[in-house]
C-alpha positions in Angstrom: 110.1 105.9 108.8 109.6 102.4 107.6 108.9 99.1 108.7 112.9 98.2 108.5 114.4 95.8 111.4 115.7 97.9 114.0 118.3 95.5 114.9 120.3 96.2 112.1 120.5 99.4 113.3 121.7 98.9 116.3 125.3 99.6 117.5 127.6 96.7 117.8 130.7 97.8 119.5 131.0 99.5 122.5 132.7 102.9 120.8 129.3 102.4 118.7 127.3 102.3 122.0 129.1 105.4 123.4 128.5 107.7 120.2 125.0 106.2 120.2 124.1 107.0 123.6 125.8 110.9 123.1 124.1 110.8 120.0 120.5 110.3 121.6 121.2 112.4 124.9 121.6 115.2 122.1 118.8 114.7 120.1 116.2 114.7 123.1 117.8 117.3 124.7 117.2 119.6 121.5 114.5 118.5 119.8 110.9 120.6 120.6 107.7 118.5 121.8 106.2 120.9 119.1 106.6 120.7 115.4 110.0 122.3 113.5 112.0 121.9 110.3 115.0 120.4 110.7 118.4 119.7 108.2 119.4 116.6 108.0 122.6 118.0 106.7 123.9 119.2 110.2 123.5 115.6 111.6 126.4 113.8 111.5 126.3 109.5 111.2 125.3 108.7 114.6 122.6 111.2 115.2 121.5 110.2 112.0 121.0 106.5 113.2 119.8 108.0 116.6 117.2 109.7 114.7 115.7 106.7 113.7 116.1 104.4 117.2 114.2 107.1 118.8 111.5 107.5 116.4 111.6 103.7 116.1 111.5 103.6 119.9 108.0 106.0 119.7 109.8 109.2 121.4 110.6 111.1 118.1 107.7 111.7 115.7 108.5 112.8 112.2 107.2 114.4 109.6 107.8 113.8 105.5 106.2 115.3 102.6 105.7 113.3 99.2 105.1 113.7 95.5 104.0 110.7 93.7 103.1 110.7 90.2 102.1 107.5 88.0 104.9 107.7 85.0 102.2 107.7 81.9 100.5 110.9 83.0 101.0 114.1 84.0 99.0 114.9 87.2 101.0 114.1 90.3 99.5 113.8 94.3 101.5 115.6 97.3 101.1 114.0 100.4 102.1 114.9 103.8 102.0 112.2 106.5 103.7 111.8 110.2 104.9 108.8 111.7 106.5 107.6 114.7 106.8 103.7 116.0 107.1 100.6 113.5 104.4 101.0 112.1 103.9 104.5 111.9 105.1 104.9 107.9 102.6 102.1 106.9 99.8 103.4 109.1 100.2 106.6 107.7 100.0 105.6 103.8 97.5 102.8 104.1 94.9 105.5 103.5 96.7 107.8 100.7 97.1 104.3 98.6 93.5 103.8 98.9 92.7 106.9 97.9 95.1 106.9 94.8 93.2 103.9 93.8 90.1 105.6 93.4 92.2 108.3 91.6 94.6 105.7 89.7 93.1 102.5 89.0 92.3 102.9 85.0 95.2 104.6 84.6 97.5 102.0 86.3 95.7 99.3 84.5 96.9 101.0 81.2 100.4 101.1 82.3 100.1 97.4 83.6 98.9 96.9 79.9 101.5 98.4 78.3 104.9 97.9 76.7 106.8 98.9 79.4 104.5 96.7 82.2 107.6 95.3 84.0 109.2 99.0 85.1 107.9 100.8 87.9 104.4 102.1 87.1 105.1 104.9 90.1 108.1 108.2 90.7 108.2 108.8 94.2 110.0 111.8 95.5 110.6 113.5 99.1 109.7 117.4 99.7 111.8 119.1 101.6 111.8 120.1 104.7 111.2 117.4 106.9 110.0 118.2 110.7 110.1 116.5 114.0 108.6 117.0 117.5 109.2 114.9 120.8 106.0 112.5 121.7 104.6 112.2 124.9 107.3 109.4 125.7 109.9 111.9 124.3 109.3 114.1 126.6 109.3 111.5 129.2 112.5 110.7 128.5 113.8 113.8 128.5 112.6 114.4 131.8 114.5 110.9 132.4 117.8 112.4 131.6 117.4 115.4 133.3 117.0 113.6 136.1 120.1 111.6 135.6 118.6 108.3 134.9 120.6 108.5 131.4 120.8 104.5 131.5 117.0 104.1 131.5 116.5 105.7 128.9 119.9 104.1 126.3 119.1 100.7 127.8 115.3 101.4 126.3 116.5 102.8 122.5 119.5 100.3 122.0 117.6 97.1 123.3 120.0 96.6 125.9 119.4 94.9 129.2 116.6 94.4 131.2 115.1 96.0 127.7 116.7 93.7 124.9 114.0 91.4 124.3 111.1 94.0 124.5 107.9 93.7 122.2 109.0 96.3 119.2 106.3 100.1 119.7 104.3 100.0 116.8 103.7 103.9 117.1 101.0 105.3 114.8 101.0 107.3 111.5 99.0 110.0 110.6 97.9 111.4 106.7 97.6 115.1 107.8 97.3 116.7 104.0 96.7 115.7 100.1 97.4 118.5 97.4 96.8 117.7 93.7 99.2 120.4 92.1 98.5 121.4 88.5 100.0 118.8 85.5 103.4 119.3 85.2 104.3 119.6 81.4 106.1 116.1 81.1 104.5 112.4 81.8 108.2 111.3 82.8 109.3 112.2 86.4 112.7 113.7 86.8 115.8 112.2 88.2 115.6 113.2 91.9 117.5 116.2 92.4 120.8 115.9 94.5 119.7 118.3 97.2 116.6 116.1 97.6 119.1 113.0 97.9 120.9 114.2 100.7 117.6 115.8 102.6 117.2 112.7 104.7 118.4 109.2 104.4 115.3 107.7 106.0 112.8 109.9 103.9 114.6 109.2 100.7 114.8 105.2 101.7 110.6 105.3 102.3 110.0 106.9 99.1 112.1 104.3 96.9 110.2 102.3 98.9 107.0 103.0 98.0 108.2 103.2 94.3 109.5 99.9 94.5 105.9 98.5 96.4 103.6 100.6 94.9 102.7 98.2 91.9 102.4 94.9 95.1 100.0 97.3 96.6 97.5 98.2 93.4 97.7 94.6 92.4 96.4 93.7 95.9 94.0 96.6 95.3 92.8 95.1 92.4 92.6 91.1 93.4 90.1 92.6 95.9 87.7 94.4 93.3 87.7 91.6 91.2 86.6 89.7 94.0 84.0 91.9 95.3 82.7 91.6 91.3 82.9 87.7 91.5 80.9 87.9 94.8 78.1 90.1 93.1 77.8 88.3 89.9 77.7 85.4 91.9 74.9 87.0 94.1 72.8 88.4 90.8 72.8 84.6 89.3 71.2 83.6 92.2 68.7 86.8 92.6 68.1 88.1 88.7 66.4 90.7 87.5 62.7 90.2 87.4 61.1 90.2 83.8 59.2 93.1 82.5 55.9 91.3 82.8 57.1 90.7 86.7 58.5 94.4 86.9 54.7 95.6 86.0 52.5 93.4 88.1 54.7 94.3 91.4 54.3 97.8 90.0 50.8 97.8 90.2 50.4 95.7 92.8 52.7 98.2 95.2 50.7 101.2 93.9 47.2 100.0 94.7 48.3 98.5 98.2 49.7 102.4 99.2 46.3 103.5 98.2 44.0 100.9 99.1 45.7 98.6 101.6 46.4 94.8 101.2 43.2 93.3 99.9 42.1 95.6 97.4 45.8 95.1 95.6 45.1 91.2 96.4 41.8 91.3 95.0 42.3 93.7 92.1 45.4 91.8 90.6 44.1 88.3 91.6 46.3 86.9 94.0 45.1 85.0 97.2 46.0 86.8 100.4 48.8 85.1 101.3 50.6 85.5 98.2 50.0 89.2 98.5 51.4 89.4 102.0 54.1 88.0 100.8 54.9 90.1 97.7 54.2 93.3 100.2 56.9 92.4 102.7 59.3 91.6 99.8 58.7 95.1 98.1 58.8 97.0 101.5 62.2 95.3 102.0 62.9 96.8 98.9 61.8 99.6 99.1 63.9 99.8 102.4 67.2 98.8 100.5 66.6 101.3 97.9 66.2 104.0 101.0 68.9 103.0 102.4 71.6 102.6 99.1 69.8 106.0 98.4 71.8 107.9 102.0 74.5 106.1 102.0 75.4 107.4 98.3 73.6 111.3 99.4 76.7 111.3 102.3 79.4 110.3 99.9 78.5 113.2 97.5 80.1 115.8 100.2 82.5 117.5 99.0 86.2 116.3 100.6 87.6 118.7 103.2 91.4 119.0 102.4 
């Protein structure tokens, strides 16, 4: 579920190999190529680390729910992503972080401001259940081990030879759903729950993950807006505003040309024609910007389809 080295979770011994190899003939065997819950309770240790090879390996793809709530107020943010691959997990909250800044960002800032700046600014929690589904290459390989080619498919998940030096499957994640639940009645999250604990050991390592990288992430957030605000200032020192008096002659100047064309604005606010062809072009470019500024914020006024 996370970007965690799959080589230390790879079996070292050959009685590790063995149960590895059972392990992952089970799980492919069993698992559907279309989505169902599943309980992590009736894996046992090396299906449990199977689990995570094969989704590592880009045949398993997974399925986690998440409630995250910022500890100094009360609304929280569910979240339900999939991920399979190395770099599923990431792929998958790369775009519910960037939403929650749009959401968080003040409220953050405060926390960052606060007394208790050096804790954890987020709770992260898993919802249960999880759910999992075979991927394309799951099913591949499941066809594999029907087949009989069993050491195919091992050699493949446990990096053994001719596989052991292959490039790692980065896999894809996926944010399939956002729900913002009414306020729950305390600003301080809960101690997770013990049945939540033992729901899955991957799921409950990504989210004390994301507690624990949440604050790297805003502050990244937030180097890059105060960047994008150094950029403009920058750009409005070299382009200021125009005076009134300027703000009025272009004014007038723009409003006789639409009605009488080019050299009746030249010749009724005194400017030679060359000037005025000038100050046209630089108003219709304007006047295009403006237009264009105009749309762009007319399309990000739809309302969000959760």
């Amino acid at each position: 579920m996370k970007d965690e080295n799959v080589s230390d979770r790879l079996p070292k011994t050959a009685e590790e190999r063995a149960l590895a190899q059972k392990a992952i003939s089970h799980l492919l065997t069993t698992i559907p190529a279309r989505w169902k819950d599943y309980d992590s309770g009736d894996l046992n240790e090396s299906e449990e680390q199977a689990l995570f090879l094969l989704t590592a390996a880009g045949m398993i793809e997974r399925s986690t729910s998440l409630r995250m709530r910022l500890r100094n107020q009360r609304s929280s943010v569910e979240a339900q992503i999939s991920c399979t691959g190395m770099r599923g997990g990431i792929e998958a909250l790369e775009p519910l972080f960037a939403e929650l800044w749009n959401d968080w960002a003040d409220d953050w800032r405060a926390w960052k401001a606060g007394d208790a700046k050096e804790s954890l600014s987020v709770h992260c929690e898993p919802i249960p259940p999880s759910r999992w589904r075979l991927t394309k290459e799951g099913v591949q390989a499941r066809k594999e081990l029907r087949d009989g080619n069993f050491g195919y498919v091992d050699s493949y998940v446990l990096k053994l030879e001719p596989f052991k030096h292959r490039d790692p499957v980065r896999g894809h994640g996926r944010l399939l759903k956002v729900i913002r639940p009414e306020p729950s009645e305390t600003t301080e999250a809960e101690p997770l729950d013990l049945a939540i604990q033992k729901l899955d050991a991957d799921v409950a390592k990504l989210a004390a993950s994301i507690s624990g990288n949440f604050d790297t992430v805003f502050e990244k957030f937030e180097q890059l807006e105060q960047a994008k605000k150094s950029r403009r200032k920058k750009t409005a020192d070299k382009n200021p505003e125009p005076s009134p008096e300027t703000q009025r002659f272009e004014e007038q100047f723009w409003s006789i040309y639409r009605q009488c064309g080019l050299k009746a604005a030249c010749h009724e606010m005194r400017i030679d024609e060359r000037k005025g062809t000038k100050l046209r072009d630089k108003l219709k470019q304007r006047q295009r910007r403006a237009a264009v500024k105009a749309e762009k914020e007319r399309r990000g006024t739809k309302p969000r389809q959760d």
